[in-house]
Structure formats: structure tokens, C-alpha cells
C-alpha positions in Angstrom: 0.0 0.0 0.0 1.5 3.5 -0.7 1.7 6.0 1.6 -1.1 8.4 0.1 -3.7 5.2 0.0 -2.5 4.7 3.5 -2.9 8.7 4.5 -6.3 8.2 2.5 -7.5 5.3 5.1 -6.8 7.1 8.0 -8.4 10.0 7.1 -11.4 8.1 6.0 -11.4 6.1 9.2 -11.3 9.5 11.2 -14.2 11.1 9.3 -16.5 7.4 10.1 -15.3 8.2 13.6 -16.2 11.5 13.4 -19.9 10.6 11.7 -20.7 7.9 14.6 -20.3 9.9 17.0 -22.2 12.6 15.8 -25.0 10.1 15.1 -24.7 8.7 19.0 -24.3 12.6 20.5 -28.0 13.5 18.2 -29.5 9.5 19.6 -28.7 10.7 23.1 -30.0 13.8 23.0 -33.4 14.1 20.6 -33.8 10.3 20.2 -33.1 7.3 17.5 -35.9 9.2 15.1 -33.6 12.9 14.8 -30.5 10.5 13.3 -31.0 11.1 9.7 -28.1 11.8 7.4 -29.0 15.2 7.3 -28.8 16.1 10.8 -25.6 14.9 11.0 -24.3 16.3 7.9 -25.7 19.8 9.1 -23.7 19.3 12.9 -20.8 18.2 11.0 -20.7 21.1 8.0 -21.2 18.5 5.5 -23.7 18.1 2.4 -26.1 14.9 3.0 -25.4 13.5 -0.3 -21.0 13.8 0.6 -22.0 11.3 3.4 -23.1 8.3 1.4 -19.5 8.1 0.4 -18.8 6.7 4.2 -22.6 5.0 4.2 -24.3 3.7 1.2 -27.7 4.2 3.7 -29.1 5.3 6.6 -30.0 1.8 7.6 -26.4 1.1 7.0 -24.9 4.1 9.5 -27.7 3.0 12.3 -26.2 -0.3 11.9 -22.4 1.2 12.1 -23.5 3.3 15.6 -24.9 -0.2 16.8 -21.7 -1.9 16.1 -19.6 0.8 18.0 -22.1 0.6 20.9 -21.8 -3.2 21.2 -17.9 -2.7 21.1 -18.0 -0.5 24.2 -20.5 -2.7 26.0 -18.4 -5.5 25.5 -15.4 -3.4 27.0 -17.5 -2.8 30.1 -18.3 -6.4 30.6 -15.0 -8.1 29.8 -13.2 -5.5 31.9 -15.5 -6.1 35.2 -14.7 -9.9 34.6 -10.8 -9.0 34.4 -11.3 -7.6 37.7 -12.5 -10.7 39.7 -10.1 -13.3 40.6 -10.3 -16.1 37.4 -11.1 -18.8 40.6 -14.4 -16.9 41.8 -16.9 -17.6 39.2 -19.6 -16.4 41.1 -17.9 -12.4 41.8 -17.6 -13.1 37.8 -20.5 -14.0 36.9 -22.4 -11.0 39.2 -19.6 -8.5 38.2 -20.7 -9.1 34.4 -23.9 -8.6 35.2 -23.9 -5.6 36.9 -21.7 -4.2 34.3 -23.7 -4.7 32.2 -27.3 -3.2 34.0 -24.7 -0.2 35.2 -23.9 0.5 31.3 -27.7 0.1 30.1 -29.2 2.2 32.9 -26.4 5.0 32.4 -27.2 5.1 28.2 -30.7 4.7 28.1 -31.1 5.8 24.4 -28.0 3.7 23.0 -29.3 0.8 24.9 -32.7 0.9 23.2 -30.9 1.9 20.3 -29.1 -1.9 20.4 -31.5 -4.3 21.8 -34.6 -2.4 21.4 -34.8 -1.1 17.6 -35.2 -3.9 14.9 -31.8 -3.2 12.5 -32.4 -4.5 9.1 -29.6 -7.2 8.8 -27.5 -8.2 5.4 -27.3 -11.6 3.7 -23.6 -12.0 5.3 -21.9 -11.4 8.4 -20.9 -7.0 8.5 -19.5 -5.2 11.5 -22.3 -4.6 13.5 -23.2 -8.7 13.4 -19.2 -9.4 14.3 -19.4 -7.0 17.0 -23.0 -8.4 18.7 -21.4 -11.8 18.0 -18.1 -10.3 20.2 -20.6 -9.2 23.5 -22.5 -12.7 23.1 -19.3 -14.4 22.8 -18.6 -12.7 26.2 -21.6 -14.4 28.5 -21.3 -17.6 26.3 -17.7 -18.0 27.1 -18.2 -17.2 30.8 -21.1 -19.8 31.1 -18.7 -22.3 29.9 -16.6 -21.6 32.5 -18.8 -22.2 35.1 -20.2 -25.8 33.4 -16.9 -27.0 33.1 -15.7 -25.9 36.6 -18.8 -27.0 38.2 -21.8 -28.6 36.3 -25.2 -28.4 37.3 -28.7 -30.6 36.5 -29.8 -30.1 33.5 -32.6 -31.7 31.7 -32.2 -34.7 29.2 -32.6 -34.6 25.9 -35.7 -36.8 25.7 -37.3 -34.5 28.3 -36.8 -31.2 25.9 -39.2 -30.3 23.5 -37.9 -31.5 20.0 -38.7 -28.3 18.5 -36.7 -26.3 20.7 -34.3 -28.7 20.4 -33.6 -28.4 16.7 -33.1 -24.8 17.8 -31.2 -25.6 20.5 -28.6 -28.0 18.7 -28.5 -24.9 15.6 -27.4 -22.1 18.5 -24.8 -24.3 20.2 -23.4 -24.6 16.6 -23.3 -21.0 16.3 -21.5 -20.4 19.6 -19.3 -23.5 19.0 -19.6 -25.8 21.8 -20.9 -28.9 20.2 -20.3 -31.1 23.2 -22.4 -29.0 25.3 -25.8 -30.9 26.6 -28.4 -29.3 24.7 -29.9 -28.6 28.7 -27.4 -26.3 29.0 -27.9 -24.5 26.4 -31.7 -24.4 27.6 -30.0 -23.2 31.1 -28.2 -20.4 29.5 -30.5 -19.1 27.0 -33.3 -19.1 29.8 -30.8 -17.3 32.5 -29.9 -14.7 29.8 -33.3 -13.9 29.2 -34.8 -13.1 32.5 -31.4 -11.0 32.7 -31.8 -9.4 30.1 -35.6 -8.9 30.5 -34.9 -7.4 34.2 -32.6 -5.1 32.7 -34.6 -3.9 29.5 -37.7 -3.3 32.0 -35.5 -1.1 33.6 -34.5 0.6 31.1 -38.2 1.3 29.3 -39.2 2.4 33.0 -41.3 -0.5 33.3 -40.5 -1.3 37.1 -42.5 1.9 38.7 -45.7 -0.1 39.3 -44.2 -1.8 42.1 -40.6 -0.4 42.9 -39.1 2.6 43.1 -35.9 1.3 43.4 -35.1 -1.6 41.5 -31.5 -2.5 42.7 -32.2 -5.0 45.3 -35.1 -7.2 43.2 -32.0 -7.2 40.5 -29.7 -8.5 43.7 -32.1 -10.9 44.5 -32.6 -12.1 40.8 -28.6 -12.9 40.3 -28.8 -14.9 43.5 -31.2 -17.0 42.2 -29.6 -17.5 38.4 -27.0 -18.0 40.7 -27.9 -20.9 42.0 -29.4 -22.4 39.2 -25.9 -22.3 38.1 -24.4 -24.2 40.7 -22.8 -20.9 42.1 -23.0 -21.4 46.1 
């Protein structure tokens, strides 16, 4: 590569920088509907048309600010799991899980942004996928920790639903653990969901019926994944 095409790259990679975060700073403050190319061209003294050089679409740049998001969740996850001693999965597994309910309840907007907006997804793998694939990798991996430390009941495959487990043998493919018992993948996938739901009912404001603060129900919650996990 010469040295202009290489000058050329990094100035193009500073100016997708540069658009990203202009999207994320107009997401966070007037809301997912005010990111249009043209209300970031205008912050950024740009023509709309000049940024469909860096993004053939809208659709396209949403998905590029969800990719970047994912990134920096990931970061918050991985680096409250470096934190914890390797030999305590318990302090690892609640440490990733507060990280990430501390990072979703601090970026409201971003987190609806990722898990709460339907992205229209390509016919092959792009950033954004590689970079949700990156975060899921994150609690997959960590589960697999704690079943081969420490397994934990798990239902047999003749007592699972064959429908879920077609899907259930196609998702441990996808995360690469073909010698896990399809029961715990059922384990997993059910213990990321009620996380997960906790935390987006947080975030939506969902919780005010019944608390006003929602911190110790989400306490109580990882204690009891928990110990469904074997974690005493």
C-alpha cells in the first residue's frame, strides 16, 4: 500500500469516527428518530449527499452506531470480569452482570438503540453482526466456565421439547460448543433472558408499578440464576 492510499485510510477512518459519534451525540440527546443523514451532515458542516461516500444508507450508518455501541459494552463487561479473581466464578459472573445493568441504565437511548430497535440485517456477516457476536461471545464463554468448573442438573434430551431442540442444537453450533448438553444451552439461553428482561424493563421504566428502586429485586434475581448455576 502507498503511503497516500495509506494517508487516505486514516483520514477516511477518522471522518467514520467523526460521523458515529455525531450520530450517538443527536441519539442521546433528541432520540433514534432525529438521526438522519441530514442532521448529521448539518452538525458536521457536511452536504447529506457527501456522506453516502462513508454509508451507502441510513440503515447502514444505524447499523455502524450499533456496532460501536456493542464494542463499548463489550469493554464494560470483559473489563469487570478481568477484575474478579479467574477462581471466583460467582464475583464473575455478578460483576458481568452488573456491568452490564450499570452500562444500560447509564445510556438509556444507546441501549434501546441496540436491543430495542429492529436493525435490518444483510445476507452475510458486516461489522455490526461481528461486534454483537463479540458481546454474546462474552456471557457464552463465561457460562462455559462455570459448566466445566462446576456442572449443574440439567434436563435430558428426551425431556426437551424436540422443536426447541432443533433450535437448541442450531445455537450451540453458532456459539461453538458442540459437546455442550443441549440442557445447558436451555440453562443459558433461559438465564440470559430473565437477565436481560430485568434489565430492559429497567430501562423502558417498566419497574415503577411496584418499585421505586429496583437494585435490590436485581440483587435478588442474580442470586437465584445464581444458583441455578451451581454458584454457592
Amino acid at each position: 500500500m502507498t503511503e497516500t492510499g495509506t494517508r487516505r485510510d486514516r483520514t477516511r477512518a477518522a471522518t467514520v469516527r467523526e460521523i458515529t459519534a455525531t450520530a450517538r451525540l443527536i441519539l442521546v440527546k433528541e432520540g433514534p428518530d432525529a438521526v438522519t443523514l441530514r442532521a448529521i451532515a448539518r452538525r458536521m458542516g457536511m452536504t447529506a449527499p457527501a456522506l453516502y461516500r462513508y454509508f451507502g444508507s441510513h440503515q447502514e450508518l444505524l447499523r455502524h452506531v450499533v456496532g460501536d455501541l456493542f464494542n463499548e459494552l463489550t469493554d464494560e463487561v470483559q473489563a469487570a470480569i478481568r477484575q474478579t479473581p479467574s477462581g471466583d466464578l460467582k464475583e464473575r459472573f455478578m460483576h458481568a452482570s452488573f456491568a452490564f445493568r450499570d452500562w444500560a441504565l447509564t445510556h438509556q437511548r444507546e441501549y434501546t438503540l441496540v436491543f430495542g430497535t429492529p436493525i435490518v440485517r444483510g445476507e452475510t456477516l458486516d461489522f455490526t453482526d461481528e461486534c454483537g457476536q463479540r458481546f454474546g461471545r462474552t456471557f457464552v464463554e463465561l457460562f462455559l466456565e462455570l459448566w466445566k468448573s462446576k456442572p449443574f442438573p440439567v434436563l435430558a434430551d428426551a425431556d426437551i421439547e424436540p422443536a426447541l431442540t432443533v433450535q437448541m442444537e442450531r445455537y450451540r453450533g453458532e456459539v461453538g460448543s458442540p459437546d455442550l448438553p443441549i440442557g445447558a444451552m436451555v440453562v443459558f439461553l433461559s438465564c440470559w433472558i430473565r437477565l436481560q428482561g430485568f434489565v430492559t424493563l429497567e430501562v423502558f421504566g417498566q419497574m415503577g408499578f411496584a418499585l421505586d428502586d429496583s437494585s435490590p429485586m436485581f440483587h435478588l434475581l442474580l442470586m437465584d440464576l445464581a444458583d441455578r448455576l451451581g454458584l454457592h
